[in-house]
Structure formats: structure tokens, C-alpha cells
N, C-alpha and C positions, 0 to 999 in steps of 0.2 A: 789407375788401378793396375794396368799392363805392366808398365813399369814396376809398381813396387812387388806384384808380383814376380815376376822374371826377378828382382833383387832377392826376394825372399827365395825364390828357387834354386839362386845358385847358393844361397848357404844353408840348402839343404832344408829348408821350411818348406811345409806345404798351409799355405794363410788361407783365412776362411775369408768371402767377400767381404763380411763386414770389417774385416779388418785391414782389407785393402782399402777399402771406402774411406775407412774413419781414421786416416793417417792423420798428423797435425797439417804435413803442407797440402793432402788432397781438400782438409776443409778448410784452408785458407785460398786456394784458387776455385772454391762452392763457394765461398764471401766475396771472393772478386767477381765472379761470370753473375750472382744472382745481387748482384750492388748495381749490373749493366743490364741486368734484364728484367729489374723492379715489377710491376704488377703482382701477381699472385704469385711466384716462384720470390721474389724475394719476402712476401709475407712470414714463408715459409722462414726462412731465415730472424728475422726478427721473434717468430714465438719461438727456435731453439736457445736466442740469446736472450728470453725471460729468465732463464731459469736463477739467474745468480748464482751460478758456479753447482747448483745441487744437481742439474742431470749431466753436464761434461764438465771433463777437466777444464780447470783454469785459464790453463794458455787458450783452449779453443774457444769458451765463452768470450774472452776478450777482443779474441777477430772479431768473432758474430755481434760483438757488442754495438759495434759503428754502425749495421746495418737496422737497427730501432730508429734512428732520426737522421740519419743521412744516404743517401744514392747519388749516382752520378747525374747531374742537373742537364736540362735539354742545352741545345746552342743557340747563342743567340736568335741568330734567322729562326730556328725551328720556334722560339719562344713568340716572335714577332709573327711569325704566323699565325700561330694558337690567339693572341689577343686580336689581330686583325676579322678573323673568320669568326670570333663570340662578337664583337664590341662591333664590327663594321672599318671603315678604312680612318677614321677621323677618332679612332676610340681614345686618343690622349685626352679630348675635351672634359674628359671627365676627372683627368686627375692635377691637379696643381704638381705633384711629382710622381713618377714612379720610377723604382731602384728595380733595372736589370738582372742583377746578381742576389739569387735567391739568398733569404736567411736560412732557407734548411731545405732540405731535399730527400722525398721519405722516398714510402714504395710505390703508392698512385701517382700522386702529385708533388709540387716545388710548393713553396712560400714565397710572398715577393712584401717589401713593405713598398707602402704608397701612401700619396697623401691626397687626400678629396678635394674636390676644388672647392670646399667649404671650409678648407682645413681641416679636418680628423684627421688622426692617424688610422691606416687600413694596415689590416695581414689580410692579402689575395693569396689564395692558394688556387694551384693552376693545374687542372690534371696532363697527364701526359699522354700525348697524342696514340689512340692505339689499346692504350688501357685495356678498358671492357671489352675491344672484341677479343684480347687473349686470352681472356680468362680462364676460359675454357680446355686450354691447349694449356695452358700453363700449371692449372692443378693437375691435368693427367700425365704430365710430361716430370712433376715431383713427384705424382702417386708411383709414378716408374722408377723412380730413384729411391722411394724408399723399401720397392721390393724388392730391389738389386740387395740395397744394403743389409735386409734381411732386418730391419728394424721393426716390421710386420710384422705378426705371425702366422702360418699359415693357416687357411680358414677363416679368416676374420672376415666380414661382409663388411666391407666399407665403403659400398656403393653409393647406399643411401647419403654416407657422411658428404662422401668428396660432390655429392648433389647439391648440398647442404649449402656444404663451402663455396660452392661457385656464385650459387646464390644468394649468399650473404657478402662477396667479395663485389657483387654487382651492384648490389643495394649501397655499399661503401664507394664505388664510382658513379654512384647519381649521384649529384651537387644539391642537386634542387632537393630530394631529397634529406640528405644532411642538413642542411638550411631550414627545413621544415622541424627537425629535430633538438636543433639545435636553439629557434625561437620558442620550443616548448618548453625544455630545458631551463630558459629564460623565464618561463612564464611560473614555473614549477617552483624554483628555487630564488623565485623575488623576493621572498620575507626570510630569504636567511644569508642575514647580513656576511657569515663566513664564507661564502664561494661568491664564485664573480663567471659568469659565463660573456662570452662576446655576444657581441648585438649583429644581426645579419642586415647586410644591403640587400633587400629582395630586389632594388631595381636594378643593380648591377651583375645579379649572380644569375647564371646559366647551370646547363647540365655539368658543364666541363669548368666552371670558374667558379669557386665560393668565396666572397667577399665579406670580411667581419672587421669590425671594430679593432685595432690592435691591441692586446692585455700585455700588461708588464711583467715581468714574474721570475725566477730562477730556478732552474732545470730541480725535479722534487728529490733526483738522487744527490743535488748538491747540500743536502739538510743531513745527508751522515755526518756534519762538521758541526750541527748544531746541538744547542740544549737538549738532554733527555727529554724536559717538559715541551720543548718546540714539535721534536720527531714525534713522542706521544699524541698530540695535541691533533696533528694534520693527519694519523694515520687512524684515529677518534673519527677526524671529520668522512675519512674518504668510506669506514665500514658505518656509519651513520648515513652516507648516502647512498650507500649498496642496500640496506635494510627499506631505507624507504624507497628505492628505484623498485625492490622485489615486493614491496606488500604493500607500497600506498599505490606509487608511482604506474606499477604495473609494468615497467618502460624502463630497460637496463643497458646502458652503453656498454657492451659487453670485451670488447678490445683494454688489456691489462697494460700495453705498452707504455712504458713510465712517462718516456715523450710526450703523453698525452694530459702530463699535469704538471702544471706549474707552482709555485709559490710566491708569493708578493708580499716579504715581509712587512715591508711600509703598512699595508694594510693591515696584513695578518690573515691571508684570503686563500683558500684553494680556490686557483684556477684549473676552469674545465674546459679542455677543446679536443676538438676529432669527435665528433659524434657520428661517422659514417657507419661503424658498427653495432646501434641499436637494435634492438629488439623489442618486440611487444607481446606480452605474456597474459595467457589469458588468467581468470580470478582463478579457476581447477587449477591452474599451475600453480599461481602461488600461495594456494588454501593447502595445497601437495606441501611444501616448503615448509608451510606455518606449522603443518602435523608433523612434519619430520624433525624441525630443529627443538618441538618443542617436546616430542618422545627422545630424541637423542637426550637432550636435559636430564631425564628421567631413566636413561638408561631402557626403556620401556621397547623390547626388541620389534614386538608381534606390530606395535603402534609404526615401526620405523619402517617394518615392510608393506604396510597396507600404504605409507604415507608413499615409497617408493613407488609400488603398483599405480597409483593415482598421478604419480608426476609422468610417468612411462615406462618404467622400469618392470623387467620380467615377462614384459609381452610374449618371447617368445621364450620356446621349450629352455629352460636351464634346470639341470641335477642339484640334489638337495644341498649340493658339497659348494659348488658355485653360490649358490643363493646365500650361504651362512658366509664365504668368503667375500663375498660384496658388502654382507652388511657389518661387516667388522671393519670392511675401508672403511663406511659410511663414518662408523663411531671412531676412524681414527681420524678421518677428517674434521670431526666436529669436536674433536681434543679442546680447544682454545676457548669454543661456547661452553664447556662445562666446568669453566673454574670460574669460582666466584667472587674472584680476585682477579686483577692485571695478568694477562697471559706475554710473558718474555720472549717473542718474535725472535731474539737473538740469541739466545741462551736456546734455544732448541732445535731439536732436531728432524724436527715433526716432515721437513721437505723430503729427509732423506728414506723418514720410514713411509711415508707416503709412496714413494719412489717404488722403494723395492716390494711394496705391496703389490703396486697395480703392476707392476714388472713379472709378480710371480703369480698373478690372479691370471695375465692375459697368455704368458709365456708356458710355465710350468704347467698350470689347470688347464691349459686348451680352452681358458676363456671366449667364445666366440660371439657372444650374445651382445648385439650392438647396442648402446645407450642412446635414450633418445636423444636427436639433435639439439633440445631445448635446453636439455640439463646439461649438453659436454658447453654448448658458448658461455651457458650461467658458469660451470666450475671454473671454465678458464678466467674470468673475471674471478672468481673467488681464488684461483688458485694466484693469480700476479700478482694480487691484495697481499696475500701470505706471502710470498716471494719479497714485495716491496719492503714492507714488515719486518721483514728478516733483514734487508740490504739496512734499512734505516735500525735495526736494533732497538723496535717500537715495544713500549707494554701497554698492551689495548686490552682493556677490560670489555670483552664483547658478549659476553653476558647481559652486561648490566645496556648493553646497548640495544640487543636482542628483545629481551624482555617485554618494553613496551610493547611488541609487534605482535607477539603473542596474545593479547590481550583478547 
């Protein structure tokens, strides 16, 4: 920032920070320092590079792009240690092979394939040593970088949130955890032949080690190359299991990151993995949801704010001016549910007025009124859906998907 300031000085610029911050090379060395210091700083990185090109330029989405499913992998020795001190000194006994060199290296954890001394094929996913105690230091060390950058605004309480955060970032570095999440998932979605969840080794998996079943599959943004009816088909499936995660389920993996789902044509199967960021909702929350999507339908405003009040929204002091400018985001978000026909993911533009809504609700109006924690993890999953949606140039009819739920 010294630099391009001092550049910007001598030709007679005076740059505002954020414009020092948000050069292309300074966020291309924030993709490199937070690819080396993964945990919760680089999470941070991966939800800027959801957006599919709708909240930065192009060129900067594309750095940020790497860090969704890859980081820099532990070294050897330090990997050998991590399974020595989970497994014990003898812990090979347990595998007929396992491969050193990760298949993927995110922001908690590595991937490792293996093979059971039964034969299965395994994905060991292996946290990184250090993980959850940073956590901590790690969200307040980004909450500092984005008040530098002035991407805040001032007055905003986001105390509560960055509490939130840490504590959902923790809950995604328990294994055991995951694991527990992850066999429910299984249990949840047995009778429907279309997804395919991996199967957990509870005898193998620790706090720090989760051990599943390997699933086959191709990365879900590789399906922009496919059929209209293939992309429709799989983006059907994924808001078909957001409706029922929010109103049968109760129970919403709330992490949008694309990494986190596969496709296996051979089958015809969405695969699901990474369940470290679930959540569990109680029935008011999502009796809140069922009022709201089903007043939005209706256009029926007064039904959309009592539905709001009920999920958490408005708690505190907000101006009448605020309150009418919330609930026209609300009805711009729900664009997609109110047509009774295929909504065109690609053909619109819905990300970018979204964008400049809540840009001018938090920025312009001195927005300060926090939302509750429950509803910003559920949008973010709702909002990656639309993001995905858009990337694959899906027409999902989510009306007619919606509907049942309502019932």
C-alpha cells in the first residue's frame, strides 16, 4: 500500500486506502500470503472468489479462484508426524497403501487417497497442524484488513458476526464432528437414488483426521461444457436439497464453495462432501422461512416483515426508511421463486442488482442493523446456489420446487 501510494504521489494523486488495498498486484500477493497461512484467513479468500466475476473484476476473481480447492500442502516430515501422533507409531497397519502427495489441499485440511487393508478405496482428509488454535487470531487479524480497506462501513457492529465466525470456523475443524454430520447426511438422503454422500470410518477418524469412503466424480464447474438438460438437471437437484435441508431436514450445510460438489456422470449422481459447515435450525426458524417465501409468492409485504421479525430480523432500533429498503432486497432476492416458469440463471442479472442493493442499503443508508447470524450462513448457501447457477447457465424452475414445502 506504501508503495503504490508514494507512486500515486508523485504523479500527483492523492489515492483513497481502499484503492491502495485493491490494486490487482496487492491482491495477488493477499492470494499468495493467505494460500500460506490457510485456516480462517484464507477462508476469507475463497468466499471473495464465489462470486463468479459479480463482486470483482475478472482478472482478480481468477487469482482468488485457486484458493476454493487448493493451498499450500504440509511437508512431508510435518505430514508424518500428524499421522504418527493420531494413528500411534505402527499406524501403516491399517492401510494396504497410502499416497503421500495430497489430491487437494484446501484451507483446514489436505486430502490424501489410501487404500484399507480391506481394499476400499479411502479420501483421508488430514487437518493442518495448528488449525483451531488460530482461529481466533486469524478472523481478528482479516476483521483488521477489511477496516483498513474501508470495505466496512463505519458503525456497522460486527462483533456479534466475527463471534459467529469463529465459531462456526471451529465447529468445521472438529473431525469428529464432521463425521457425525456427515453419517446423518447418509442416513437422511438413502432413498434418493440421485446423490451419493461418502461413508465414514468412525474407527479411523479423529478430532484432526476424517476418513471416508472415496467418491468419483468431476469437479461441478466442469458441467459449463455440458447439455442445457445435464446443467438444469443437477442445479434442480442441489435447490431440491436446500428446500428440504431448510424445512424437512432442519440441517443445512451451509458452505457454497463449488469444491464441495462433484458430479459422476456414469451414475448421474450429485456428490456431497465437506460437511464441516453445518448448521442446525430450529422449527421457528424455519416456520420464519416457510412465511416468508410463501408471502414473497404473494407479493403480500406486511406477511414478509412479520415473517422477517420471526426469523430475527429488526430486533433492533431501525428507521421506517431502512425497514422498506430491506424488504425490497428481500423481494429482489426472491426474484427467481416468483416466476412460474424456469428462472434463466444466465441470462440475468439478478447478482449484480443484488450487489448494488445491499452496497447502497449498508453504504449510502448508514445501514447498521446487524442480521441475525442464522439467516447471513443460510443466505450465503442461498446466495453460492445463485452464483453456481449463473456460472453453469442453469433454468431451474424453483417455484415449482418450493411449493411442495409450503404446504
Amino acid at each position: 500500500m506504501l508503495a503504490e501510494g508514494a507512486r500515486q504521489l508523485v504523479k500527483g494523486h492523492l489515492p483513497a486506502k481502499q484503492d491502495l488495498l485493491l490494486t490487482p498486484g496487492n491482491v495477488k500477493r493477499v492470494a499468495e500470503q493467505l494460500a500460506h497461512l490457510r485456516g480462517a484467513a484464507m477462508k476469507v479468500g475463497q468466499l471473495l472468489s464465489m462470486d463468479a466475476g459479480d463482486l470483482l473484476p475478472p482478472a482478480l476473481t481468477d487469482i482468488l479462484a485457486r484458493l476454493r480447492a487448493s493451498a499450500n500442502p504440509m511437508p512431508a516430515k510435518q505430514l508424518a508426524q500428524v499421522l504418527q501422533q493420531e494413528w500411534g507409531d505402527n499406524w501403516q497397519r491399517h492401510f494396504a497403501d497410502f499416497t503421500f502427495v495430497p489430491m487437494a489441499a484446501a484451507s483446514i485440511g489436505q486430502v490424501h487417497q489410501a487404500y484399507h487393508d480391506n481394499g476400499k478405496r479411502l479420501a483421508v482428509k488430514i487437518q493442518y497442524p495448528g488449525v483451531r488454535q488460530s482461529i481466533d487470531s486469524d478472523v481478528d487479524n482479516v476483521a483488521t484488513l477489511l477496516r483498513l480497506s474501508g470495505l466496512l462501513p463505519k458503525g456497522v457492529d460486527y462483533q456479534s458476526l466475527l463471534e459467529e465466525a469463529k465459531q462456526q470456523l471451529k465447529h468445521e475443524a472438529d473431525y469428529l464432528l464432521e463425521a457425525r454430520y456427515l453419517s446423518r447426511y447418509g442416513q437422511l438422503l438413502a432413498t434418493s437414488p440421485d446423490y451419493q454422500v461418502p461413508t465414514v470410518f468412525p474407527e479411523l477418524s479423529t478430532a484432526n483426521i476424517l476418513v471416508m469412503s472415496y467418491v468419483e466424480g468431476a469437479h461441478i464447474e466442469s458441467l459449463a461444457q455440458a447439455s442445457q438438460a445435464e446443467r438444469d438437471r443437477v442445479m434442480t437437484l442441489l435447490f431440491q436439497l436446500l428446500f428440504r435441508e431448510l424445512f424437512e431436514f432442519r440441517l443445512v450445510q451451509t458452505d457454497p464453495n463449488f469444491a464441495n460438489y462433484l458430479y459422476d456422470g456414469r451414475r448421474q449422481q450429485l456428490v456431497l462432501l465437506d460437511f464441516g459447515a453445518c448448521r442446525e435450525y430450529s422449527a421457528d426458524f424455519s416456520d420464519g422461512y416457510r412465511t416468508l417465501f410463501g408471502a414473497a409468492l404473494k407479493n403480500d409485504k406486511a406477511n414478509i416483515e412479520t415473517a422477517l421479525q420471526q426469523i430475527g430480523f429488526f430486533s433492533q432500533h431501525i428507521v421506517e426508511s431502512q425497514k422498506v429498503a430491506v424488504l425490497e432486497l428481500v423481494a429482489l432476492a426472491c426474484e427467481p421463486l416468483k416466476q412460474p416458469h424456469a428462472f434463466d440463471f444466465g441470462a440475468s442479472d439478478l447478482a449484480n442488482r443484488l450487489r448494488e442493493a445491499g452496497m447502497a442499503l449498508s453504504m449510502k443508508q448508514n445501514y447498521w442493523h446487524t442480521p441475525p447470524a442464522d439467516a447471513i450462513f443460510l443466505h450465503r448457501k442461498i446466495g453460492g446456489l445463485y452464483l453456481l447457477a449463473a456460472r453453469l447457465k442453469a433454468r431451474v424452475n424453483l417455484q415449482a420446487i418450493l411449493l411442495p414445502h409450503l404446504v
